[in-house]
C-alpha positions in Angstrom: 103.3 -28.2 -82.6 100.9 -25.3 -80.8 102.5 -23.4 -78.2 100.9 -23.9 -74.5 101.4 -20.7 -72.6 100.6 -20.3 -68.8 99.5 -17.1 -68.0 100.2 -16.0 -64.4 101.0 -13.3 -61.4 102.3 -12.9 -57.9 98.7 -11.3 -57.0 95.2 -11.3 -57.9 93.9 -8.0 -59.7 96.7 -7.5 -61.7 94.4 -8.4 -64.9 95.8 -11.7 -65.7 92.5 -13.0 -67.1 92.0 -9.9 -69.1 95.7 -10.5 -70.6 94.4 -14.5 -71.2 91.5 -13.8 -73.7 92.5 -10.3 -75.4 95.9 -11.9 -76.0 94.5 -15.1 -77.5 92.0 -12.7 -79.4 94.4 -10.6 -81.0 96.6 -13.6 -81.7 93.7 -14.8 -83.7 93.9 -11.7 -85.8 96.8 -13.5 -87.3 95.0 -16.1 -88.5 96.2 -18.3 -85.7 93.3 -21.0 -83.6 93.8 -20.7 -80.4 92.2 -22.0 -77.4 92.0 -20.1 -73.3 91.4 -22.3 -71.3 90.4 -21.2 -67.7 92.0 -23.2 -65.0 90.6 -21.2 -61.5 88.7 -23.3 -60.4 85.5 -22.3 -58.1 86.3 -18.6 -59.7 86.4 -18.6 -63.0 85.2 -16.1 -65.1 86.3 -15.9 -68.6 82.9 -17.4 -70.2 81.6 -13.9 -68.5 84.4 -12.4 -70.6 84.2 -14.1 -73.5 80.2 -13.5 -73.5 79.7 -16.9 -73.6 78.3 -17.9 -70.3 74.8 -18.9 -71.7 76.4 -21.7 -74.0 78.9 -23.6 -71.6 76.9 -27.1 -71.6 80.3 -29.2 -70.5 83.8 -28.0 -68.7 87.3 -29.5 -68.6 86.2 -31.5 -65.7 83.8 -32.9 -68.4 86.3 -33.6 -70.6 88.9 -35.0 -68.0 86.5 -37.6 -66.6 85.1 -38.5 -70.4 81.3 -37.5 -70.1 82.6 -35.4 -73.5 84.8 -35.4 -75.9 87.1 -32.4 -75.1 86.6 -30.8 -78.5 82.8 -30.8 -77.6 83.7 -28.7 -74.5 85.2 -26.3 -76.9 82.9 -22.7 -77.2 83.5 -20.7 -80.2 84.0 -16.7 -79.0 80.9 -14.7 -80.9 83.0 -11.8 -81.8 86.1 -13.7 -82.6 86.8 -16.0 -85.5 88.9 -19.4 -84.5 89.0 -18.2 -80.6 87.9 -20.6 -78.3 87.0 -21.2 -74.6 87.4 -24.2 -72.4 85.8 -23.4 -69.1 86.5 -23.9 -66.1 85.3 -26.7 -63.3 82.9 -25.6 -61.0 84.6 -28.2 -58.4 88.2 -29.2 -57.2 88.5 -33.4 -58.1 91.5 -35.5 -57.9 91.1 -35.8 -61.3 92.0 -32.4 -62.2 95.8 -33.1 -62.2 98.8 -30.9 -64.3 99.2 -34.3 -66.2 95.6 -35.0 -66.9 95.4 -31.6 -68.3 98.5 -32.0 -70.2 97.4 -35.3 -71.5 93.5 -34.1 -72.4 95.6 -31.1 -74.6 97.9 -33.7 -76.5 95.1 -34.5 -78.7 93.8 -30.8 -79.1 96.8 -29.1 -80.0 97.4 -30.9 -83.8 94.1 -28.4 -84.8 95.5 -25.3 -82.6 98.7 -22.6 -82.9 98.2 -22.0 -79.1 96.4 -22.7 -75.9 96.9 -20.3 -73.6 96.3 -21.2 -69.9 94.6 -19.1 -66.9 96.4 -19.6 -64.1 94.3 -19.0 -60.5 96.4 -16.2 -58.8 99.2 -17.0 -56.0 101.6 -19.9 -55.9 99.4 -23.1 -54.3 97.8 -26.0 -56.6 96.5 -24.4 -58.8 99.4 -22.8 -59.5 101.1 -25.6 -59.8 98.5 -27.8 -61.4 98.9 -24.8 -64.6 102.8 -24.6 -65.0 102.5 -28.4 -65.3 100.4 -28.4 -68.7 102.9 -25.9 -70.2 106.0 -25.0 -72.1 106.5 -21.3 -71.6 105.0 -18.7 -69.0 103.7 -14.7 -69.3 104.0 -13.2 -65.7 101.5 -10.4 -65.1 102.7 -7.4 -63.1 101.6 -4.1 -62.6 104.3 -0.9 -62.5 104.3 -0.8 -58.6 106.9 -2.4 -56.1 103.5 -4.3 -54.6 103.2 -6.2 -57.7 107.0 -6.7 -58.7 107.8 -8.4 -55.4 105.0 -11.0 -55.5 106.0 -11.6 -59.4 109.8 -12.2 -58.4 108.6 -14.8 -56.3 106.3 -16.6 -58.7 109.1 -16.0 -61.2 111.9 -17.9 -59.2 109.6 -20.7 -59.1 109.0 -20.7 -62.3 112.5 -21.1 -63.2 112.8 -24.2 -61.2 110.1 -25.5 -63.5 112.9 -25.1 -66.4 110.2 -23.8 -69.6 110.6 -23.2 -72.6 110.3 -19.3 -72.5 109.2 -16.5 -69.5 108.2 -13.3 -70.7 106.5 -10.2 -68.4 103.6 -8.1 -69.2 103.2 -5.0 -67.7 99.3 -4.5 -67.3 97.5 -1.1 -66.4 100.7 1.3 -67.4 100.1 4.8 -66.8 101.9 6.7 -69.4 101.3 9.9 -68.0 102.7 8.5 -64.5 105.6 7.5 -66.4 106.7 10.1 -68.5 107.8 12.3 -65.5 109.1 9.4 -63.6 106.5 9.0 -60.9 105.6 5.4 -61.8 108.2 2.3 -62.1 109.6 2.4 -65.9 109.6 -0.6 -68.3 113.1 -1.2 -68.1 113.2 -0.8 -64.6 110.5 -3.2 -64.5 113.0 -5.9 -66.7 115.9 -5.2 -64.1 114.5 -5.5 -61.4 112.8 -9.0 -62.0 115.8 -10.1 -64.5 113.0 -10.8 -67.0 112.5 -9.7 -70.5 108.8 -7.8 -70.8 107.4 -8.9 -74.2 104.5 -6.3 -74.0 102.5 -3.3 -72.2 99.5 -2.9 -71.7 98.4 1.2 -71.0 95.2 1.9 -68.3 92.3 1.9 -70.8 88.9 2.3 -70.6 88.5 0.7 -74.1 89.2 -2.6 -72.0 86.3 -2.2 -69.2 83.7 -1.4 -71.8 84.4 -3.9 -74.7 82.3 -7.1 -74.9 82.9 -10.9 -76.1 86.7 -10.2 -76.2 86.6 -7.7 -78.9 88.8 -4.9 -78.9 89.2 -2.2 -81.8 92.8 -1.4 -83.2 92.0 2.4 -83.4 92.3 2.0 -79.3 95.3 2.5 -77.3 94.5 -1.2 -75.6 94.0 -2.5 -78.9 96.9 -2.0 -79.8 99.0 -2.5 -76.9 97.8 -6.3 -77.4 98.3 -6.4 -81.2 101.8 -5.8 -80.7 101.7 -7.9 -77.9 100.5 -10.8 -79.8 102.6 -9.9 -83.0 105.8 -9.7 -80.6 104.6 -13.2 -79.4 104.1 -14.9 -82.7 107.2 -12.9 -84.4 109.5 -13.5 -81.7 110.6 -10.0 -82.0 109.7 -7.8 -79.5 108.0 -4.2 -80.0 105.6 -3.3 -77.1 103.3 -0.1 -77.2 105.0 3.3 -75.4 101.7 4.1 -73.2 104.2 7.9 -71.8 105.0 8.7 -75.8 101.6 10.8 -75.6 102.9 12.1 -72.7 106.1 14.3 -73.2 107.1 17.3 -74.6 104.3 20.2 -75.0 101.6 18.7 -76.0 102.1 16.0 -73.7 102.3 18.3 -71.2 99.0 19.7 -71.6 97.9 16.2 -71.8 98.8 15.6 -68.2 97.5 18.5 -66.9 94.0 17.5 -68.1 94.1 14.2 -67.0 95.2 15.7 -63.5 91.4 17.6 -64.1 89.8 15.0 -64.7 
């Protein structure tokens, strides 16, 4: 039985959606088939993201309302071997319930490991509508009391929701912030929203510049998500340390010419 994941935060521009596909992407490295499917409706983007804007002929309000089957509304990421998309509707319907969803991913989920949701940001129907169709949760947050205090109260309604699992991610980490104690610290981050973080994610370029979800190893992004999505599959977690580069002498000097720059 595949694993449906919502993926969520208390804000918008926390990079939720980036989380979605390079997650699902690196899971795939595994050897894993996994579907993202893009539930904001009116703004979705991750056929932009996934470089695959130019070959959505059907959406999941397709699929819902049976003018296609829903593997047929299935895209195939270029760059990315057994990662797919399901996009988004362009249009809100009464259709487009949590339990439709849930039902049109019954018959989807005997050929996938995981579908991994992305949830529109805030806590009305969409919301909602997304934490219906799934079993387990990853909040989004970003190391800043801004962030934390939206995802506390996305988290406490989460909770009433009673999943499976609820893991953080802590997206855009400055290490070099963190390393002298001017930015929140992970742990801080897990006691403050009584939450287990399952992975971190550091402030890359590597992430702005990559193309059709595709993200090298050698890169400290890269692999910040493949030990997010190993954590994820293993159950055991080991997220990347985005302030180790940061401490001592060397990481010192480090800090001093990122001040420069």
């Amino acid at each position: 039985m595949s694993k449906t994941i919502v993926v969520t935060s208390g804000k918008g521009g926390v990079g939720k959606s980036t989380v979605a596909c390079f997650l699902g992407a690196k899971i795939c490295e595994f050897g894993k088939r996994v579907i993202v499917c893009d539930l904001d409706f009116g703004l979705n983007n991750l056929d932009i993201v996934m470089g695959v804007e130019e070959k959505v002929v059907y959406d999941l309000g397709d699929a819902i309302e049976g003018r296609c089957r829903a593997s047929q509304a299935l895209i195939e990421c270029p760059s990315v071997k057994n990662l797919y998309l399901l996009s988004s509707s362009h249009t809100e319907n009464s259709n487009l319930s949590g339990q439709n969803i849930k039902l049109l991913f019954e018959g989807l989920k005997t050929h996938f490991d995981y579908v991994i949701f992305d949830c529109p940001a805030g806590i009305d129907v969409g919301f909602h509508r997304a934490v219906c169709a799934c079993n387990e949760a990853i909040v989004v947050v970003t190391p800043f009391l801004s962030s934390l205090r939206d995802a506390d109260k996305v988290l406490s309604i989460l909770r009433s929701y009673k999943l499976k699992d609820i893991k953080l991610v802590v997206n855009m980490a400055r290490g070099d912030l963190m390393a002298v104690g001017e930015c929140i610290s992970i742990k801080e981050v897990e006691n403050l929203l009584k939450t287990p973080v399952i992975g971190v994610i550091p402030a890359d370029d590597n992430i702005l510049i990559s193309s059709n979800c595709y993200l090298d190893n050698s890169t400290p992004s890269g692999k910040a998500f493949y030990k997010l999505a190993r954590s994820y599959i293993s159950g055991k977690t080991k997220y990347f340390d985005p302030s180790k580069k940061y401490v001592g002498i060397i990481g010192s000097i480090r800090r001093g010419l990122k001040k420069i720059v």
